[in-house]
N, C-alpha and C positions, 0 to 999 in steps of 0.2 A: 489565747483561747485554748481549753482544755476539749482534746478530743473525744470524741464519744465514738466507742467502739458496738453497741449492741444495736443490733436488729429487731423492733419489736412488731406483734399484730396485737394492736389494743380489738379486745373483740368483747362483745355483752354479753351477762351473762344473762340467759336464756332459757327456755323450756329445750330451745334446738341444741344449742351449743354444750348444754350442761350434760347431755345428753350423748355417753359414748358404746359406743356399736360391740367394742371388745377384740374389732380387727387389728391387726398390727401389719402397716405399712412396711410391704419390703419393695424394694425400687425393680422395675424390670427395665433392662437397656434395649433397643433394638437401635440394627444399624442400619443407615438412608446414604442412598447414595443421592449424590445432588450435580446435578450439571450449572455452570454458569457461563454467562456468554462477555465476551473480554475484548478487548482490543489489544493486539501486540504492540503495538506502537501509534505514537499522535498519524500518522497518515492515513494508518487504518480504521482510524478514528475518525479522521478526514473523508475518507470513502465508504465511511460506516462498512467497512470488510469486517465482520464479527469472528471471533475464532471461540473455539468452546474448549471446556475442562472439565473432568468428573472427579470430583475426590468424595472419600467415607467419613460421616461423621456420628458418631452414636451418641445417642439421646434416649432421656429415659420415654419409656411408656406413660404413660397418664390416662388415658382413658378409662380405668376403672376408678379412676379420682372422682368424674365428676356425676355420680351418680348423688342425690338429694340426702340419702343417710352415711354419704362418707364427707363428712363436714372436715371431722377429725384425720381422715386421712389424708385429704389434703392439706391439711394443717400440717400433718407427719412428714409429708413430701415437702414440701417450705420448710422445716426447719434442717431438712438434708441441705439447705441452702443458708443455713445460720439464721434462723429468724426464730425467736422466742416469743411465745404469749403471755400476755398481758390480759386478765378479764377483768370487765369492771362492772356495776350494779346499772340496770337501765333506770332511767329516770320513773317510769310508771308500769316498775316491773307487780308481776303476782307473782314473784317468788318472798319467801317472806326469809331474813338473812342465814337462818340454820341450814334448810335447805339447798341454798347458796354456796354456805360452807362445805356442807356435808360434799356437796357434788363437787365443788373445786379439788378437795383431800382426793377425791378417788383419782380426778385426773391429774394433783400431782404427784401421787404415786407412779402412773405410769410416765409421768415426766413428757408430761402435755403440756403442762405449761406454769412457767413461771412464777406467777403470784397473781393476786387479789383484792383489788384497789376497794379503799373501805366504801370511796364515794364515788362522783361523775363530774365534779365541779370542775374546773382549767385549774384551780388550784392541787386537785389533786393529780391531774394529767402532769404538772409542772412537775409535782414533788419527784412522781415514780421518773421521770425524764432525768432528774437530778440524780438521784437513788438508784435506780439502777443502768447510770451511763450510755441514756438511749441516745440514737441517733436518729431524729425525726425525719429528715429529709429522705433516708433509708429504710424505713416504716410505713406500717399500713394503720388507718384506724378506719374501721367496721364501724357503722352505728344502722341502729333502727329509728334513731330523734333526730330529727335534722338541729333541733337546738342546739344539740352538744356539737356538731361539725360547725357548727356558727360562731361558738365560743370561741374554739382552737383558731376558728377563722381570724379574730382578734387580731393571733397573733404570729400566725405562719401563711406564708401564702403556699396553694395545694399545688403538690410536682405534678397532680394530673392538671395543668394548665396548659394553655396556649403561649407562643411568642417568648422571647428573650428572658431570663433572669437576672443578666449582670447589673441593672441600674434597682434592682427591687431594695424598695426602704425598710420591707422586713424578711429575713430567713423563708426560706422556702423549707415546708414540712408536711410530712407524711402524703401518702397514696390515699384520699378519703372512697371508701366504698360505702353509698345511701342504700341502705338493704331495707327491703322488702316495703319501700314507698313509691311515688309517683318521681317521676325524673325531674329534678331541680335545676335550673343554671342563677350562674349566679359571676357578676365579672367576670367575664369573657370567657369562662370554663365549662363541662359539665359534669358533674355526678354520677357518677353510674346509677341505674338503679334496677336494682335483682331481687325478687324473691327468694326463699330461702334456698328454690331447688336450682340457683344458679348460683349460689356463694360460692362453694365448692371449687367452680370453674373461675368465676373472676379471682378468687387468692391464688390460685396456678399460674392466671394469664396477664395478669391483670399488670404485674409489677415483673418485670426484668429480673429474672433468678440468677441467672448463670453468669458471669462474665459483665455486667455493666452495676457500675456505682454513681451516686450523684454527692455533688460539694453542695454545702450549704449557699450557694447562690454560683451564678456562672460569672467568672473570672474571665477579661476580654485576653487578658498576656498571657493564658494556657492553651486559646485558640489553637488544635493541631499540633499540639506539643507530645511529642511521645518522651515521657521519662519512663526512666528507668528506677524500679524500686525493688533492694536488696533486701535481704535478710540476715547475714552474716553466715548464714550457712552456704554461699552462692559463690565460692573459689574459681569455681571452673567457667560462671560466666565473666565475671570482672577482667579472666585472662582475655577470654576472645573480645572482649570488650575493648578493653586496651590496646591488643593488637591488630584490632579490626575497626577503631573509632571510627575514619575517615569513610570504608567501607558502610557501616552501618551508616550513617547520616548521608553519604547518597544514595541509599536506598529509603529514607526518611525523606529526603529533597524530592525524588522522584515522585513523591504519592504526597506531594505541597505540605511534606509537613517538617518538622527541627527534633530532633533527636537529644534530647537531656540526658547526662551523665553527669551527678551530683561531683564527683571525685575531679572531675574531666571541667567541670562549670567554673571549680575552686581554685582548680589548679592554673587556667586562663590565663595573661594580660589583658586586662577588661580593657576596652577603649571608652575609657573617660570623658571624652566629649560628649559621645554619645549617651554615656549613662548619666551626664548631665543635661541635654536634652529631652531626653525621654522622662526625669523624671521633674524636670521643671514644668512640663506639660501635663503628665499624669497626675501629680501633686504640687500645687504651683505655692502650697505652704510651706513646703520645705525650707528648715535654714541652710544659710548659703554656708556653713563647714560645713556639708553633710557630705561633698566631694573628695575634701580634703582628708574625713576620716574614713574614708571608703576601704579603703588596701585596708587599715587596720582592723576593722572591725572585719573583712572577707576573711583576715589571718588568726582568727583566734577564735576559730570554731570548725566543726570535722565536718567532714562529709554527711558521717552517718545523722550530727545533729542538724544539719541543712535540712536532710531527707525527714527527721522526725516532725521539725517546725515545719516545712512544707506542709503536711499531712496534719499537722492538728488543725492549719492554717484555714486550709480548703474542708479539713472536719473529714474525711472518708470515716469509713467505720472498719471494723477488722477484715482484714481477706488474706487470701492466699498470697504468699511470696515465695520467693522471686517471679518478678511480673513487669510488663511495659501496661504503663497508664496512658491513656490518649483521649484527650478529649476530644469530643463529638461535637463540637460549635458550629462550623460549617459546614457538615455532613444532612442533606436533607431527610427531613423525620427523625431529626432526633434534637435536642433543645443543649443551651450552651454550658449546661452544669452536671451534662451527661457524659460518663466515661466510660471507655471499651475495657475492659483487664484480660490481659494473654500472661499466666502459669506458663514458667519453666516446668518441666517434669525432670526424674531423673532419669538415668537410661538412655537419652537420646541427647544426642553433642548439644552443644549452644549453635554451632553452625547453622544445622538441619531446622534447630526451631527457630532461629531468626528468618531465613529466608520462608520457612510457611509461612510467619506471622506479615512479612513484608509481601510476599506472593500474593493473602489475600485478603492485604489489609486496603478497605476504601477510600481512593483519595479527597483531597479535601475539594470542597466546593461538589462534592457527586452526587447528579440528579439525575441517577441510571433507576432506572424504574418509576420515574414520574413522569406521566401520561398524558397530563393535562394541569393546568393552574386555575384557579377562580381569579380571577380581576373583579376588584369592585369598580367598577362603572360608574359615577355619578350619575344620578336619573335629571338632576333638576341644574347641572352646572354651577352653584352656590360658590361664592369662597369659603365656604364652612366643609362642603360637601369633596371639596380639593385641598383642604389642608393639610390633611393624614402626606400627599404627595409633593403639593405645589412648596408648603411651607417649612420642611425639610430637607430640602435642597441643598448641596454645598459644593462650594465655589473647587475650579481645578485645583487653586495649593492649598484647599483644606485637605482634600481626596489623598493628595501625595502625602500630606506629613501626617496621614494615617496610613498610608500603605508604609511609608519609612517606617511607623512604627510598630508594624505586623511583621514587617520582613525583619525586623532586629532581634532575632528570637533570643540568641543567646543571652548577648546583654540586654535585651529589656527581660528577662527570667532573672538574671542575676540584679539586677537593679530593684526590680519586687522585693525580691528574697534580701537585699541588704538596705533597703529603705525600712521593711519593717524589724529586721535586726537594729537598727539605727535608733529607732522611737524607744525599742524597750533597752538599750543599752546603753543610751545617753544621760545623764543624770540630770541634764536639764529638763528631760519630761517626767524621766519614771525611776524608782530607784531600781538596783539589781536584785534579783533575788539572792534568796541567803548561801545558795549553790554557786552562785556567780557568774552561773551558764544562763543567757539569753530565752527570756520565754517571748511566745508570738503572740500578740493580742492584737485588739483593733489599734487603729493609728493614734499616735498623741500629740500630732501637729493639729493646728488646726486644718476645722474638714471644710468648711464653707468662709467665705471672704463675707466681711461687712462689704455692701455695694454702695457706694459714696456718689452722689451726683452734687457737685458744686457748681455755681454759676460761676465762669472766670471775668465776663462784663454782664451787660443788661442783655444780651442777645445770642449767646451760647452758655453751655453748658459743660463739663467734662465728666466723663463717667468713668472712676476711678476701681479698683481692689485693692483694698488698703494692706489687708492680710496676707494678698498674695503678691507681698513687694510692690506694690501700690501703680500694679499694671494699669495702662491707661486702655480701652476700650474704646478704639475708633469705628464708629459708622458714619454714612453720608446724614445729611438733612432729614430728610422724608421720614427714615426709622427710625431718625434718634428720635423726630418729634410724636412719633408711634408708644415707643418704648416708654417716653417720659408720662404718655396719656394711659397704659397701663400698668405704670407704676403707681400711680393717682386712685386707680379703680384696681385695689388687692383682692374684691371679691370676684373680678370677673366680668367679662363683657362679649357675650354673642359675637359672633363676627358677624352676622347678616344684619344685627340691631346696628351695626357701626352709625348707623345715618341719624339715630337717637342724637350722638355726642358730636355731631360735624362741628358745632359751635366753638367746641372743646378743642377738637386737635386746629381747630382753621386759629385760634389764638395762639395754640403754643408752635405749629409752624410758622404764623405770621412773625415769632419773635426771633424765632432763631432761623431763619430760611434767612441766605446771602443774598435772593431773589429781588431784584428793583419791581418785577412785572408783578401787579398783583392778579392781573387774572389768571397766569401761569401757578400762580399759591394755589387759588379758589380751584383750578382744574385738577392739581395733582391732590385735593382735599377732595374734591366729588370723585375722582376715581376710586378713591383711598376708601370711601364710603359705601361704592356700591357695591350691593351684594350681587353684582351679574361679573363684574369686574375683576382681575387676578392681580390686581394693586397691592391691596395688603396681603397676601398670601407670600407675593416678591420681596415685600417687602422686612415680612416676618421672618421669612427666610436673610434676608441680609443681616437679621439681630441675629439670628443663629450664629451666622455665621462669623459675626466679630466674636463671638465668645470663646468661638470652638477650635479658633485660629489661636487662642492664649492657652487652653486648656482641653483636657479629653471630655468626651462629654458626658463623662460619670458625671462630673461635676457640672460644666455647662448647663446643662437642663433643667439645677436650678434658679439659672438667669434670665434664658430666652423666652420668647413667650409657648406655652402648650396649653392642651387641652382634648379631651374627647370630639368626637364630632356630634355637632348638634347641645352640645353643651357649652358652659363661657370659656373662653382660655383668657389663660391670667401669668403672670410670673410665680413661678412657686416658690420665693424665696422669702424665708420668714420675714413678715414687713417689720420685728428689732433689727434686722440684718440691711435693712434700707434708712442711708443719712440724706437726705435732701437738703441742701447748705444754701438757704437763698441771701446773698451777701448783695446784690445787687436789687 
């Protein structure tokens, strides 16, 4: 995957936007002192004894930004932060294209902005993306047509969203600002929406300027991961680095989080075992040498190119170096594709700035300033209305062999990073480039297993993955005869409707249930059915939970059963990727 380094603000062009004032943007700094309140230690934490600290931080002025005719000046202040413009033609503009032009030329004289997209199509959103090495997830796009944010919607999901990014089936992109219409939602997000004389203010506030980046989707193995990322000019830290490794990573342990040093990651004895368990579960396609070429493929590549393929991997776009990256995944109010960035400066030791950066840096899991939570409640009891909780559930040694493989920082980081060196260096998937140095792309094992259910007699079944070394899938009776009745129905099935199909699963439990009593069948088929009942909810949770015991649930999720609430859930895996073998 080739990285995109540029920051864009796709903005329309307009009566407003075309439109510049003649001011020129100079930054004012003032400086704020700020107190924050801490605990010394877990006891005092324990006795909520709060202790306090003031330190100075300066930040620029903004306030004469967000005045309705300094469009541009805010614009000016955004690109003190790397961000370039992009105008494009509105769909039912009355500007007619001369005019267009004429006012683009003047402001890019003054180096306002960018270029000038000839049209509004995704087709040509794509092009200038290509062309000029944008980095969408790092961008804003302005519009006044909700059409054209619907397009793009196609094929990015919006950073202003809610909830997790790691499992999303497409790239997360751009910051959408809906200027000057009625406030839209739209899957589970909303829109901003501003008049003209709040623009100003939302491109200032709106997007994370200073210090925070986002990956093209959230990564579960960067979870709290602080790396370290060089620049070649950066002698004086790699010393204290080296002679302070064990130092710095207990002060990374202390605030729950793992300390990566690419140099320091290479140089290891990996433990083996484990980088074979972690990645037989995270990728359960993997071939079985992929262990045995591990050391040689870790020994034929530098630090410095671990560090590049990292970063095109996750996509960042340019910033300042030398700096510590850390991701924000379990940090609350902030989402898991979200990174902090802390600049070396020169002048001041590496000492001095590590222990600030560690003094007040937030630990993981911190829900210091949250007040209060919403619970959703179910109003009516339903198994539909409990499924979001009851039917994701997982069992104690699911829990552990996720926590095993959060606490594995080092080697599951190293095991990522030599898993996808492995795809692009093996000749059995891909060939090398004409450099001979290793490039990072998506994976070229396969990503999804065919799901094979054979009958082994007249009265069970076995439910196989052929792809992923043709792991077998055990559950009890009750969910396997669930699972087989939702793989029957690929469109989907209500869970309160359940009582429509009782005919359906009371056959296919009748065949395979080890059960002599048949009215003990019929009971655990009427519980199974009612919608007041938490039958199937337990039960849809036990299919979860065989899947998730073989694999991460990147992948799992599309085996077990899901769905919205108040909509069908169904198995989402493509019904060519389901073999139903009836020999019997």
């Amino acid at each position: 995957m080739k990285r995109q380094f540029r920051k864009i603000i796709f903005l329309p062009a307009n009566d407003i936007t075309l439109t510049y004032s003649g001011h020129t943007y100079v930054p004012e700094y003032q400086t704020v002192k700020t107190k924050e309140y801490y605990f010394k230690s877990r006891w005092d934490k324990f006795f909520k004894k709060k202790s306090y600290r003031e330190f100075e931080t300066t930040t620029l002025t903004t306030d004469k930004l967000f005045a309705p005719e300094n469009i541009w000046e805010a614009i000016a202040y955004c690109q003190t932060y790397g961000f370039d413009v992009i105008l494009y033609p509105e769909l039912n503009s009355g500007l007619g294209k001369s005019e267009i032009a004429e006012a683009f030329e003047n402001l890019k004289s003054k180096n306002l902005v960018l270029a000038l997209l000839d049209g509004n199509s995704t087709k040509d959103f794509l092009g200038a993306i290509s062309h000029y090495d944008i980095n969408p997830h790092n961008s804003m796009f302005v519009s006044r047509e909700y059409e054209l944010i619907e397009n793009l919607l196609e094929l990015f999901y919006p950073r202003n969203s809610f909830g997790k990014s790691t499992n999303l089936d497409k790239p997360l992109g751009f910051y959408f600002i809906y200027w000057n219409q009625p406030q839209k939602s739209t899957d589970g997000f909303l829109l901003q929406s501003n008049g003209s004389e709040n623009l100003p203010l939302k491109l200032t506030r709106s997007f994370p300027l200073d210090g925070w980046l986002f990956s093209r989707k959230g990564f579960s193995f960067l979870e709290d991961k602080i790396i370290y990322i060089g620049d070649g000019n950066d002698e004086f830290i790699h010393l204290f680095i080296v002679e302070n490794y064990n130092w710095i990573q207990q002060q990374a342990t202390s605030k729950g989080c793992t300390f990566i040093y690419f140099p320091e990651l290479i140089k290891n004895q990996a433990d083996l075992d484990v980088i074979s368990n972690y990645i037989h579960y995270c990728y359960p396609g993997v071939p079985t040498d992929f262990i045995s070429q591990f050391e040689s493929i870790k020994n034929t590549i530098s630090p410095e190119e671990i560090q590049n393929l990292f970063l095109s991997y996750i996509n960042l776009p340019a910033f300042n170096t030398p700096g510590l990256l850390r991701n924000q995944g379990s940090v609350i109010g902030h989402i898991d594709n979200e990174y902090s960035l802390f600049t070396f400066e020169q002048g001041k030791t590496a000492k001095e700035q590590f222990e600030y950066y560690f003094n007040f840096l937030r630990p993981a899991n911190d829900h210091s300033g949250v007040f209060y939570s919403l619970v959703n409640k179910p109003k009516d009891g339903s198994v539909d209305s409990l499924f979001d909780v009851e039917a994701q559930k997982l069992t104690e040694d699911v829990i552990q062999k996720i926590d095993w493989l959060k606490k594995e920082g080092l080697n599951g980081m190293l095991a990522e990073i030599a898993y996808r060196l492995f795809n692009e260096t093996n000749n059995k998937f891909i060939e090398k480039p004409e450099s001979g140095k290793p490039k990072l792309n998506e994976f070229a094992t396969p990503e999804h297993s065919c799901l094979r259910i054979e009958w082994v007699s007249k009265y069970d079944f076995q439910i196989t993955l052929p792809d992923y070394g043709n792991r077998i899938v055990e559950m009890p009776r009750l969910p396997k005869a669930l699972y087989y009745f939702f793989l029957q129905h690929p469109e989907g099935v209500k869970l309160n409707s359940l009582s429509d199909y009782k005919g359906d699963l009371l056959s296919i439990y009748e065949r395979i249930s080890n059960k002599g009593d048949k009215e003990e069948i019929v009971r655990n088929i009427n519980r199974l059915v009612d919608p007041l009942d938490n039958s199937v909810n337990v039960n849809c949770s036990r299919i979860k939970n065989a899947f998730v015991k073989l694999m991460s649930d990147r992948l799992a999720k599309h085996y077990y059963i899901t769905g919205w609430r108040g909509e069908p859930k169904k198995v989402n895996l493509s019904p060519g990727l389901i073999e139903i073998v009836q020999v019997f």
